[in-house]
C-alpha positions in Angstrom: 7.4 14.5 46.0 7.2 11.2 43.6 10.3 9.6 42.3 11.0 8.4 38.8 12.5 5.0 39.6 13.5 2.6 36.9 13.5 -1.0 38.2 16.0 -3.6 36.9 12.8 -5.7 35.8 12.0 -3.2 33.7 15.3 -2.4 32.0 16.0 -6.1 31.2 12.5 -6.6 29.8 13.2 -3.2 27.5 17.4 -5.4 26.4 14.9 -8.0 25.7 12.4 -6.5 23.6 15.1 -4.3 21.4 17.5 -7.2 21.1 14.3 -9.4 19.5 13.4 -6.1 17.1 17.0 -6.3 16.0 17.2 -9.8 15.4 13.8 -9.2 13.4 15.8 -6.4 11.2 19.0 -9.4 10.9 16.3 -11.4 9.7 14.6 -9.3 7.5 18.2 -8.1 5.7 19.5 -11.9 5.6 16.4 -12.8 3.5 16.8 -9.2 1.4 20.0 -10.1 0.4 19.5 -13.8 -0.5 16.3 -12.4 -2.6 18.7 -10.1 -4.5 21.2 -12.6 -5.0 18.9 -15.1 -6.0 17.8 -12.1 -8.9 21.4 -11.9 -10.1 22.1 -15.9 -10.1 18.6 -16.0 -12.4 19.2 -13.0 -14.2 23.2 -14.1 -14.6 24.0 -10.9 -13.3 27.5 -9.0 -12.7 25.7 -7.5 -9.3 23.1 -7.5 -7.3 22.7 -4.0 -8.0 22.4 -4.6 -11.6 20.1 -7.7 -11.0 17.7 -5.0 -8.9 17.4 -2.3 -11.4 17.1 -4.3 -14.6 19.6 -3.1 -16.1 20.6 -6.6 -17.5 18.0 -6.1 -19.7 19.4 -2.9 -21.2 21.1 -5.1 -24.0 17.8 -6.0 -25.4 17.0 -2.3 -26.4 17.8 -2.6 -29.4 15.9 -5.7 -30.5 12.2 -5.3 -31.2 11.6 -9.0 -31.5 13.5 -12.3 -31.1 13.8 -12.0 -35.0 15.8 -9.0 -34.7 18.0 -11.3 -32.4 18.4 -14.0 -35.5 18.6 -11.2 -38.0 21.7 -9.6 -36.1 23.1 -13.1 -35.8 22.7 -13.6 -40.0 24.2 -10.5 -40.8 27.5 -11.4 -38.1 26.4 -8.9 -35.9 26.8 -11.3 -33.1 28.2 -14.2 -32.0 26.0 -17.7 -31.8 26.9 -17.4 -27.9 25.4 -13.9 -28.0 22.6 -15.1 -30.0 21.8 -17.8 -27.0 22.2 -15.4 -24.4 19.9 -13.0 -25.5 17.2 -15.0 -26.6 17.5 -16.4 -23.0 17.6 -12.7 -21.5 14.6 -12.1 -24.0 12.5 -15.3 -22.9 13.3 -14.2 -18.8 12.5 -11.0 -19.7 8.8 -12.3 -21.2 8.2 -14.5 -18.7 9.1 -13.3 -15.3 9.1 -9.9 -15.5 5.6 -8.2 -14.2 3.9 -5.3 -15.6 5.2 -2.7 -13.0 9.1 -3.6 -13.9 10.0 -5.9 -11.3 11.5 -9.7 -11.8 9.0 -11.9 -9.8 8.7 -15.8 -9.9 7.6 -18.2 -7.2 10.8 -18.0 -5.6 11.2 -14.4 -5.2 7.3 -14.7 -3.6 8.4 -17.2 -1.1 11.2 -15.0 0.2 9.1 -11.8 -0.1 6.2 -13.7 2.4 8.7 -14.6 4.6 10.6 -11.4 4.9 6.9 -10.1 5.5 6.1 -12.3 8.0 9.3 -12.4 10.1 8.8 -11.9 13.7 5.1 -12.6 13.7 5.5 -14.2 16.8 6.7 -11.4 18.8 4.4 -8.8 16.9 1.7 -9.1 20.3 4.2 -9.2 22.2 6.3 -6.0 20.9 3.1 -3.9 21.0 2.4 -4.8 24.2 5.4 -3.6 25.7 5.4 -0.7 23.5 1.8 0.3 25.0 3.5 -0.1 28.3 6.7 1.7 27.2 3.8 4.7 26.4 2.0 4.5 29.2 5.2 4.9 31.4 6.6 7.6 29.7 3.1 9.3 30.3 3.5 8.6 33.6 6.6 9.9 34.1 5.9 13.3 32.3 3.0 13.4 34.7 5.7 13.5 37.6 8.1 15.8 36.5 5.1 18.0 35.5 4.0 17.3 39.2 7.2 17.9 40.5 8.0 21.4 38.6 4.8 22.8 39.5 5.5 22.1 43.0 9.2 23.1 42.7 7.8 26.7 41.6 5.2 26.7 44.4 7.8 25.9 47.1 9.9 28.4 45.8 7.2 31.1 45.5 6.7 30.5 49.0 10.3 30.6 50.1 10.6 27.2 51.5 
């Protein structure tokens, strides 16, 4: 009857191999949260939450136009600080934010390519083993299968 053995080889190849996939997810949340604070910093922010969903804008809601801005500023609605701000928040708004609701400059496309391609490296590598991993599990199904079947035979035959 075949035994399943796992060899030392193997196991430290598999530390290897998961310790490389987390260090690819480290990666990958490092960048994520420099993107997000990045946002907040150019979107002068209170969080990165906030930054994320847009919701900085929500104080521009009420202004149609930049002239709606200047008027609420004439009639002392708002401060000349206020006025500033929001034209800046208005002008950000225009410029950097794309048609599907999302802030996006050159910056935030760096860091979303790199996030992307993180790892790349070990991507040939990582399948490989993981076709390996598969194959060896297959195999080892294959035993047990081997060995239950013969189990039941033996014990049919009352060995």
């Amino acid at each position: 009857m075949p035994e399943i053995k796992v060899s030392s080889e193997w196991r430290a190849k598999e530390r290897e191999f998961k310790e490389i996939r987390k260090d690819i997810y480290t990666a990958r949340n490092v960048i994520a949260d420099g993107l997000a604070r990045y946002k907040k910093k150019m979107l002068k922010a209170r969080s990165k939450k906030q930054a994320e969903d847009l919701s900085v804008f929500a104080v521009l809601d009420g202004f149609s136009s930049k002239l709606d801005i200047q008027n609420a500023y004439g009639y002392a609605d708002i401060t000349e600080d206020e006025m500033r701000r929001l034209y800046e928040l208005w002008d950000l708004r225009e410029e950097k934010i794309t048609a599907d609701g999302r802030f996006e400059d050159r910056v935030t496309q760096m860091l979303k390519r790199a996030m992307e391609n993180i790892g790349e490296e070990f991507l040939d590598m990582l399948s490989d083993f993981d076709d390996m991993a598969r194959q060896d599990k297959e195999a080892r199904l294959r035993i047990e299968t081997e060995n239950a079947i013969n189990n039941n035979i033996r014990y049919q035959a009352g060995l």
